[in-house]
N, C-alpha and C positions, 0 to 999 in steps of 0.2 A: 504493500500500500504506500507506505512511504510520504512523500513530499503530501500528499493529497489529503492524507487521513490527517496527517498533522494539521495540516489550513482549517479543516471541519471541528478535529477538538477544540482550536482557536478559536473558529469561528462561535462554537456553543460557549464555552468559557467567555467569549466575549461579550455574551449576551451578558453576563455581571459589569461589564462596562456602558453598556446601553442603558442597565437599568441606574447607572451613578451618574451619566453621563446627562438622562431626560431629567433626571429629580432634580439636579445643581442646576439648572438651564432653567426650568420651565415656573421657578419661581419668579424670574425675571420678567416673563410677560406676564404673572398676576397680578405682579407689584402696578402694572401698567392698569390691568381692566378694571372699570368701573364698577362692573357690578361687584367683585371682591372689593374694592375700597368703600364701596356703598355698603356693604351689606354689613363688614366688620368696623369700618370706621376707623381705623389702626393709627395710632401717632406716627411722630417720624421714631422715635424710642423704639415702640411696638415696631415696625419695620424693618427697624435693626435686629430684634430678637428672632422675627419670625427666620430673617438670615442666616443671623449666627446660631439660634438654635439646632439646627440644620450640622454645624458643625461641632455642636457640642455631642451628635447621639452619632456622629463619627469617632470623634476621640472615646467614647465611649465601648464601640463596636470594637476598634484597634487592642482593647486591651484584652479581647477574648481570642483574639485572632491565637497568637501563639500555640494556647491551649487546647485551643480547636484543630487549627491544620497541621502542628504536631501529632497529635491524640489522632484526630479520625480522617487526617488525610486532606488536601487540598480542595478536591473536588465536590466530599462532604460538606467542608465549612463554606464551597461557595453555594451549595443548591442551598444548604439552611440561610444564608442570605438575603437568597432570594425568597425564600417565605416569610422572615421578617419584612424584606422590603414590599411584599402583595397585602400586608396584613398594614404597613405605612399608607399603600397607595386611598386601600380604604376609608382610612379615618381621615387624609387628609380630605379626600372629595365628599366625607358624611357628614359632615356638622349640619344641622337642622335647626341650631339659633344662633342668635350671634355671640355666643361666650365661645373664647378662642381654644379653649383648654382642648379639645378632642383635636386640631387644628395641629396645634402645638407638638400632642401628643405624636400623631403622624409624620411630622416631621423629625422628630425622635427618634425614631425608628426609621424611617429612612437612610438617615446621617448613620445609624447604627447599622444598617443593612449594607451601605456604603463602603463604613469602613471595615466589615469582613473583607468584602469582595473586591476592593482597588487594593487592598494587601496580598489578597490569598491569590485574584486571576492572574500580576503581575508573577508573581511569584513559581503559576502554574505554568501559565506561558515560557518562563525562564526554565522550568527545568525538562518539557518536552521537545524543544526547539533544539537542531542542527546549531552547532558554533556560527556558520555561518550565516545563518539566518534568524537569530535570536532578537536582534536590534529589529528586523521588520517584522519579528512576528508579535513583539512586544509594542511597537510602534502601531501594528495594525489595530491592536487591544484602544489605543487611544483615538484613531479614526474612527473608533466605531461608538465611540464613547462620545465624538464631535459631531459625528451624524448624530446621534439621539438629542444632542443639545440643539440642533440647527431642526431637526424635526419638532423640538418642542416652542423653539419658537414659532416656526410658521404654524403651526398649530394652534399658537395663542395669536397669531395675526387673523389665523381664517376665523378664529371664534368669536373676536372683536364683532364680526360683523354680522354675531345672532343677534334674535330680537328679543333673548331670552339673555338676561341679566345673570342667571345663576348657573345658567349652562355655559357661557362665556368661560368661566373658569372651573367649574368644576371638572369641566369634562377634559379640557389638558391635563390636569390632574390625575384624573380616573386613568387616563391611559398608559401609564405607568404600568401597571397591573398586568400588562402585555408580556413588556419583557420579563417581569419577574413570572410571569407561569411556564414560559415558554423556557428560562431559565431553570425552574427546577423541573422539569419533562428533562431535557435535553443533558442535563448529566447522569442522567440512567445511559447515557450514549457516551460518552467519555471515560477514557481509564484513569486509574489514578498516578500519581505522577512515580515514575520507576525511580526517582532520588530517594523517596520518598517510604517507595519498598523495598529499596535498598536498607534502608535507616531502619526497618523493621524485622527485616530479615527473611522477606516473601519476594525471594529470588529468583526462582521459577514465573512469578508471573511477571515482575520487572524486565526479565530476558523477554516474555512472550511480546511483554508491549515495546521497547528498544527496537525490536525486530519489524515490528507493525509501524513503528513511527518513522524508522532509518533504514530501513533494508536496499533504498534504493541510492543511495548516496555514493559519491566516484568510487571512495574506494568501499571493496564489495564483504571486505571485512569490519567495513567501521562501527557498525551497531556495537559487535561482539569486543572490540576494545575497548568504544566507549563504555561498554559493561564491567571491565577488567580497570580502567579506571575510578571510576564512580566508585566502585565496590572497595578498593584499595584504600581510595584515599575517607571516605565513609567508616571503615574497620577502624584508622587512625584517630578521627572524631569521637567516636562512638567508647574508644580508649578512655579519648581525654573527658568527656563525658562522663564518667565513670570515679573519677576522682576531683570534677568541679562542676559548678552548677552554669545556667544559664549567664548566671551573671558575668560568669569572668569574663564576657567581651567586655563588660565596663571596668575590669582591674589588669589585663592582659595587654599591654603596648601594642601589638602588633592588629588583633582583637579590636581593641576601640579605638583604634585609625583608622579600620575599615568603618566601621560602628556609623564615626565622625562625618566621614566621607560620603555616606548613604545618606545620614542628616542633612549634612548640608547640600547636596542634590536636589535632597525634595523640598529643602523650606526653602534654597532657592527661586524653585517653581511659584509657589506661593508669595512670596514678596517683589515678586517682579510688574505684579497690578493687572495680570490677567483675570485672576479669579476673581478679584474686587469688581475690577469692569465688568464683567459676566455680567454678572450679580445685582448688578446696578447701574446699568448699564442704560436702565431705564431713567434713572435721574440724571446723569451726565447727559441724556440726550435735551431731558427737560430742561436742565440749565443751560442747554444752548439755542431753546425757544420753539423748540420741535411737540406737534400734539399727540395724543394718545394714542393715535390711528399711526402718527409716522414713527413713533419710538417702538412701536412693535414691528413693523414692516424694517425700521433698520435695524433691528436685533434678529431679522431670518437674515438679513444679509451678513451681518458678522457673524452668524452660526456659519453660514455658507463659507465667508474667508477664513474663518479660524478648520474646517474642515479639508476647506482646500490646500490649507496649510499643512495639515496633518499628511495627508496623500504627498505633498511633497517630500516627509519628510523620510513616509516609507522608501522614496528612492534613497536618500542619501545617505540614512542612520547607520548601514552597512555598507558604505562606501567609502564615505568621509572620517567618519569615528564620530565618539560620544564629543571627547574633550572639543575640538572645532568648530561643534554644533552650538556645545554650550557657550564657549568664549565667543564666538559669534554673535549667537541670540543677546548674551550679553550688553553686548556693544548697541546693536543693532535697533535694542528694545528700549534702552535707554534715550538713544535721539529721537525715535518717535514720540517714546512720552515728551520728552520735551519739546517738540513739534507742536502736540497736542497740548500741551501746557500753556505756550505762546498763544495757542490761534484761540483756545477760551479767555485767556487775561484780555485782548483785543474786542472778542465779542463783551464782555462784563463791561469792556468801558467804549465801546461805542453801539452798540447793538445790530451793530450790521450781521444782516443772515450771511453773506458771504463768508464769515468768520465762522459762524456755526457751521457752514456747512463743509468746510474746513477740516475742524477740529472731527468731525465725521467720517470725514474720507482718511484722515492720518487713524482715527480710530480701527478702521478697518484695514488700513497696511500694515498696523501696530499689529493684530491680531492675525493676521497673514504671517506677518515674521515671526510671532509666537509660535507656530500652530506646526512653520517647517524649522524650527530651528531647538522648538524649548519644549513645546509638550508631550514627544515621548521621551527623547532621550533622557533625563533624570530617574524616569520609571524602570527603565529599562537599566540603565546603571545601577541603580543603586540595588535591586534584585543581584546584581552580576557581582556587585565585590563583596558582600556576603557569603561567607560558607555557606555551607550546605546546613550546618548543626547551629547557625547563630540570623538561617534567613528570616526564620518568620519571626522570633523575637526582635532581630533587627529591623526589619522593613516595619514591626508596627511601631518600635520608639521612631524610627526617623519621620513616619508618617503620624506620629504624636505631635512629634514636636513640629512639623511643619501647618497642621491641620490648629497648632494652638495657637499659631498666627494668627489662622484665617482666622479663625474665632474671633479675635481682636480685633483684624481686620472689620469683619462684617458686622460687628456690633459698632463700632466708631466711626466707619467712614459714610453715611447718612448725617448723623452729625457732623462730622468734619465735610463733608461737600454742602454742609446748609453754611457752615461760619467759616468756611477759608477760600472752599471753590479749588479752584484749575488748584490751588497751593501744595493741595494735598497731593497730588502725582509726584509731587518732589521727594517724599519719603521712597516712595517705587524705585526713582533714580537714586539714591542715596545707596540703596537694599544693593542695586545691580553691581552700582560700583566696590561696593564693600565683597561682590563676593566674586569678581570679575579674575582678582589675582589670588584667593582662595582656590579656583578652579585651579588658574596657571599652575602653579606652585606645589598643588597636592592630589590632582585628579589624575593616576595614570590613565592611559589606554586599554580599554579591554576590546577592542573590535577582533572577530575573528577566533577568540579565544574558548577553549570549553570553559564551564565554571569552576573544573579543577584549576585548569593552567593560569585561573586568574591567580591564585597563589602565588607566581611568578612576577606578576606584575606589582607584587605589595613585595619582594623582596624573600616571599617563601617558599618552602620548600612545597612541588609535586611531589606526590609519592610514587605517582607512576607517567611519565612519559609517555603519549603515544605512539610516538615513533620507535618508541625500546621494546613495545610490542609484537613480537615476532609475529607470523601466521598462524604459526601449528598450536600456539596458546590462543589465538583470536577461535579459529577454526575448533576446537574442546569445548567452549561455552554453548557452542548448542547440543551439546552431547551427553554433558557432565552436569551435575547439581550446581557443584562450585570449584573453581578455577584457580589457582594463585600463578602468578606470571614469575615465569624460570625469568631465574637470575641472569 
């Protein structure tokens, strides 16, 4: 099966990204419809929580992860995700008065549904994928993630224009509930991750799946090595395991540099003013004098450029490398906000639409250059310099601490775009710059690499070589229970 079966587990697995991908997105256009601001009446306060809450029953979700895709497996923790998140979709589109609490509730659970599944798919994606195709196959997890955000906007654009006030927004809402069914159907279809049955010691079926996901690859023994790898360097974890606990990536030098390095990937993502813009994207439009009707038709176009961005980025993520991508984006994302910072201080003080519409179109190159430069590569790294014994407790602190920005983020920046305006994009720039020669300086390259030989890139030791893998040891694994590779 090979290349093909692998694209379909991705593709199902991804539906965990579709359903993080519509829930963060399609708050955006409610913030916009009428009949939600009608019916709930929300402050600017309330506005910020109904956001940030959103992020708080993520940081919530992140701290089960470990326990769970350790304990029952990747694919488990992301189908239970998805029934938290059908069980979110519900209550956010049930409320039948206007007390916010069941509202609220919903969104809770979402954020919590969330953060299983942008931990555990990223992580899944990371250990079924070919070396060489890790970066696009983890990169496609995020275009699929940009479609569902770009589908929830025009969704709340075509609902704008019922006649029915409470169906306007409940019903973008409601349909959430999509991907998360078709989400847990679709992992009764997918195996569980062979790293993962390695780590458990159900060896026999990690060889069956290695074989079903690689068999077709140039060279005609590569599954079977990469099996003789995984397994080797796995045995040496599983050691040190044995006489320390999870923790020691945060007392281990070598350990909490990768730890470091995962963190600062993803909270760079987060402070670079993408997600904020998402998110509120509706009030940046409104402050630049645009009406209810045009702030939701320009948020289907910046679902569209930040999607379109993403697709770009599937070509380059294995071409270019990670490190490129991100000192790029960097740079790149920076002069746009300050573009955009210029063309609103201009509209505030003279009120010309030409300004507004302006700072609109930089809006939408700003999130073009996001989309191919910055929104997989950090997901897809910071999965990759992670052991195998420290991925899922690591990917949920780095996506802790990156998600307890947003937090921050989204509860303050409503207030801060009502009393500073364009001001507040400066912090975005300030973020980029501070971590622009953080990357330089401390981000090897992992392109191209299995997630053992990443080891090599942080200065450690592999345990096994692929290339030191003879034939007639690759050639035994499909024959034998278990294997150890001649000296």
């Amino acid at each position: 099966m090979g290349r093909r079966y692998n694209w379909v587990c991705a593709a199902i697995a991804g539906s965990g990204s579709v359903l993080y991908g519509y829930d963060a997105a399609v708050i955006a256009g409610t913030f916009a419809q009428e009949g939600f601001l009608d019916y709930f009446q929300p402050s600017t306060s309330v506005l910020g929580a109904i956001g940030s809450v959103y992020f708080a029953g993520l940081i919530l979700g992140l701290l089960f992860v470990s326990l769970l895709a350790d304990r029952f497996g990747r694919k488990r923790t992301i189908q239970f995700g998805g029934v938290i998140g059908l069980v979110g979709a519900i209550f956010q589109a049930a409320p039948s008065s206007r007390l916010l609490g069941l509202f609220f509730a919903g969104r809770v659970l979402a954020g919590m549904a969330s953060g299983l599944m942008l931990t555990t798919v990223n992580i899944y994606q990371s250990e079924i994928a070919p070396p060489h195709l890790r970066g696009t196959m983890v990169a496609f997890q995020i275009v699929t993630l940009n479609f569902a955000g770009t589908l929830a906007s025009w969704v709340g654009y075509a609902c704008n224009f019922s006649s029915n006030p409470s169906f306007s927004w409940r019903f973008p809402i409601a349909l959430q509930a999509v991907p998360a069914i078709l989400l847990i159907i679709g992992c009764f279809y997918i195996p569980f991750s062979p790293r993962w049955l390695i780590s458990k010691n159900r060896h026999d079926e990690a060889k069956a799946i290695l074989q079903r996901l690689h068999d077709d690859h140039q060279d005609p023994t590569f599954w079977e090595k990469e099996y003789l790898q995984i397994s080797a360097q796995l045995a040496v974890e599983r050691k040190e395991l044995e006489t320390s606990s999870w923790s020691h990536m945060l007392t281990n030098f070598n350990e909490l540099r990768r730890v470091l390095v995962a963190v600062a990937a993803l909270t760079s993502v987060q402070t670079n003013g993408a997600q904020t813009i998402q998110v509120y994207q509706s009030v940046f439009y409104g402050g630049l004098g645009f009406s209810t009707r045009q702030q939701l038709l320009m948020s289907g176009i910046f679902g569209i450029c930040n999607m379109s961005g993403g697709m770009t980025n599937l070509i380059l993520i294995d071409r270019v490398g990670r490190r490129k991508l991100f000192l790029a984006g960097l740079f790149i994302l920076s002069v746009w906000l300050g573009v955009f910072s210029a063309c609103s201080a201009q509209y505030a003080q003279t009120g010309s639409s030409s300004w507004g519409k302006a700072g609109v179109a930089f809006v939408m190159i700003y999130i073009y250059s996001f989309g191919s430069t910055y929104a997989s590569s950090p997901y897809a790294y910071a999965a990759e310099v992670l052991p195998t014994k420290n991925r899922a407790h690591g990917m949920s602190l780095a996506l802790f601490s990156a998600n307890a920005l947003t937090l921050v983020f989204s509860q303050t920046a409503p207030i801060a775009l009502a009393d500073i305006g364009w001001k507040f994009n400066l912090v975005f720039i300030a973020c980029n710059c501070f971590f622009f020669p953080v990357v330089y300086f401390f981000f090897p390259e992992t392109k191209g690499m299995t997630l053992e030989e990443v080891n090599r890139a942080f200065g450690e030791k592999v345990e096994v070589e692929l290339q030191d893998i003879n034939d007639a040891d690759a050639k035994m694994v499909a024959t034998t229970n278990h294997v150890e590779v001649s000296p």
